[in-house]
Structure formats: C-alpha cells, structure tokens
N, C-alpha and C positions, 0 to 999 in steps of 0.2 A: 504494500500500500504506500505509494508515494506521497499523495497531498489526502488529507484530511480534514474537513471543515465541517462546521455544523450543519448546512448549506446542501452539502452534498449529504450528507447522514441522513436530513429529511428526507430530500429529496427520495434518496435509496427504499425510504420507510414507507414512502408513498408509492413507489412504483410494486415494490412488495406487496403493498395491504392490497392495492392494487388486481394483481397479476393474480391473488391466492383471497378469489372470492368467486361466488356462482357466474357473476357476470364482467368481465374482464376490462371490457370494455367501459363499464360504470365508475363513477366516481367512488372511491370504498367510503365507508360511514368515517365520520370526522376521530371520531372513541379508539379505531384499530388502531392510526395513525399516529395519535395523540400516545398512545399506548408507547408504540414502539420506538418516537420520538422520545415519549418521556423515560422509557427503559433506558436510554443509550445517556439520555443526561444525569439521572441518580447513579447508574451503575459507574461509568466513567467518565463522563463531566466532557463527552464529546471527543474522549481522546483515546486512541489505541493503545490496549492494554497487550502486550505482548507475552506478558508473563502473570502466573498468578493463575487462581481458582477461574476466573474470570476474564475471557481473551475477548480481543478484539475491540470496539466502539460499543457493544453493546455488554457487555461483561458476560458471555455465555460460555459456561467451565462446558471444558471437551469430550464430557460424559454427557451434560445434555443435547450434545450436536449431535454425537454417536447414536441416544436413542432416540432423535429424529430423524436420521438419516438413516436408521435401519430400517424402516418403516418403510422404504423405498424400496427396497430389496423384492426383484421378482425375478434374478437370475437363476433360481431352484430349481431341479431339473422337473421335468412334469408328471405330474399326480396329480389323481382325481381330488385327492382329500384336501390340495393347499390351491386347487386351479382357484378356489374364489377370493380368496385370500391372496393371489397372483396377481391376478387382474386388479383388483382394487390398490395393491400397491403398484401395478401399472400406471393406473388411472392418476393419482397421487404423485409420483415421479412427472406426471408429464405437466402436473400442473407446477409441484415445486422448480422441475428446470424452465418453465416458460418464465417463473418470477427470478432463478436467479441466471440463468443463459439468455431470456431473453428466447429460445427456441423451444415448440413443444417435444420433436420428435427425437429425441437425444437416449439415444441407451442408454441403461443404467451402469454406473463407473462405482465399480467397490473402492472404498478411500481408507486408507489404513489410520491409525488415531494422531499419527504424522502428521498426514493429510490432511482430516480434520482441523489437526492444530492450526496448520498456515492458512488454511480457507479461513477461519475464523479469524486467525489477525490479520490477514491480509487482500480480502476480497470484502469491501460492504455489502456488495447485494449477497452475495452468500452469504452472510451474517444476517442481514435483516430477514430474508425469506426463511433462515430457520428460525431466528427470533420468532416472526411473526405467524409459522407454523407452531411451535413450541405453544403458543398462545391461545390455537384452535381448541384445547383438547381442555380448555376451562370452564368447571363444571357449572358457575355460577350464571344468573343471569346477562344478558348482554346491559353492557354500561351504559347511561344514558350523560352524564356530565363529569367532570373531570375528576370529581372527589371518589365516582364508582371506579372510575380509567384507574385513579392511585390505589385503590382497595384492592383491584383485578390483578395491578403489579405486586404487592403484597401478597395477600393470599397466594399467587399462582408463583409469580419467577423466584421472590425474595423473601421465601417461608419462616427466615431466620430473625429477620427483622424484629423489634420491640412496637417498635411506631411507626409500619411499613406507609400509611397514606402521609404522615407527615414528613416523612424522609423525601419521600415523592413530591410533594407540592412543592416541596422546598428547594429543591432542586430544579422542578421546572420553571418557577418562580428565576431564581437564580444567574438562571440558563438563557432566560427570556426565550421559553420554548413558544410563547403564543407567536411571536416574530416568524417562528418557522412555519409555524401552522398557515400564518398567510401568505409565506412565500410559495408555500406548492398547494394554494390556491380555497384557503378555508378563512372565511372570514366572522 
C-alpha cells in the first residue's frame, strides 16, 4: 500500500458496501458505510497497521480474514453431500471478488495466512470487502442512526470493548468521519 488517506479508505468502504449488496448497482444504505468508515477510524485512526492483532486500515487480526475467506472455498472435489454448500460458496466468491477485483468471474485462489497477512495490510479494497463481509453475519437488527452503526461495531467487530458505542462516537467525532460520509456522496 503506497499512499493512504482517509479519502481513499471511504471511498474503498463505499464501493464495498456497494458491490456486496442485493443490488449492485444501488446506492448501499448510509449505516453499512458509516459502519465501515467508522470501523477503520476507532480501530486505526485511518492509518495502516502492519503489525499487531489488528492489520491493515481497518484493524482486522488474520484469523478473522481466514474465517471469511474460507467461506469462499468451493474448490472441493465433487459430492453430492457438499454440491449445495458449493454453489453457495460459488455464489458468494463471485460476489466478494466483484467488490474487491472489481471482476465477477475470477476463480477461486487459496491464500495461505501469508497471504492473508499482506492483503490485509496492503490492499484497501481487500480489506474493506472482508471488513464489510465480516459484518453480514450480525445477528442484530439492521441500524437505523449512528448511535445503532457504534453499538453494531461493538457488539459484533470489538467484543472486548468496556464502552464499545463510546469508543466509536469518539473516534468518528475525532476523525470528522461525517466529512467523509459527504465526500462519497451522503448528505
């Protein structure tokens, strides 16, 4: 990862939330965006973490990117008993590579926890597209305003927390994440 900026981080969070939603072509809801903007300001203050529990822009340790990215896995030789479970992690790969390659039709590439490692500090939209996958799988209601977006980052990325919504405002506040929010087009 050469240049870094806040700028681009959104950007990246928007073409993710973007890419990894029913309708591609649609604008994603203000909340996913706000989400993944505000993950990458609490966890790493917008700056590349290269080392640590927590790599990259958005602070995602290389155990969570492993079991998102396993979930992608449909190179298994063929059986009846895992074809449906195939296809769905077909289905799934082709949306995760539209959001971070940019291409649907891209075979699936096994990534050793190496791999891992450097995608994560060093590609954002591969970052943000697991980020903002990691995200899908939150059992709670969908968020309606930013005090739910801090709760959703709590509860679901930052378990550990004491005072996970306040860590969050604070940080977006900080970050002047709303700046971002109207550069890639949310007013």
């Amino acid at each position: 990862m050469d240049v870094v900026t806040r700028e681009i981080i959104a950007v990246e969070a928007y073409n993710a939330c973007q890419q990894i939603q029913v309708d591609p072509s649609g604008i994603p809801p203000w909340t996913e965006v706000a989400l993944i903007i505000g993950t990458s300001a609490v966890e790493t203050g917008f700056k590349a973490s290269p080392t640590g529990p927590g790599l990259g822009v958005f602070g995602i340790p290389v155990e969570r990117g492993e079991q998102v990215y396993s979930t992608f896995d449909h190179s298994s030789t063929f059986n009846w008993w895992f074809w449906k479970q195939a296809k769905t992690a077909k289905q799934m790969w082709g949306i995760f590579s539209k959001a971070w390659l940019g291409i649907h039709d891209v075979p699936w590439i096994p990534l050793s926890k190496q791999d891992l490692r450097y995608l994560l500090t060093h590609d954002i939209r591969f970052a943000a597209a697991v980020c903002r996958w990691y995200y899908l799988g939150y059992p709670g209601e969908d968020p309606e305003n930013l005090t739910d977006v801090a709760n959703e980052w709590g509860t679901f990325f930052r378990r550990v927390s004491k005072e996970p919504a306040t860590n969050f405002m604070e940080a977006w506040t900080a970050n002047d994440c709303m700046d971002l929010m109207h550069l890639v087009g949310y007013q």
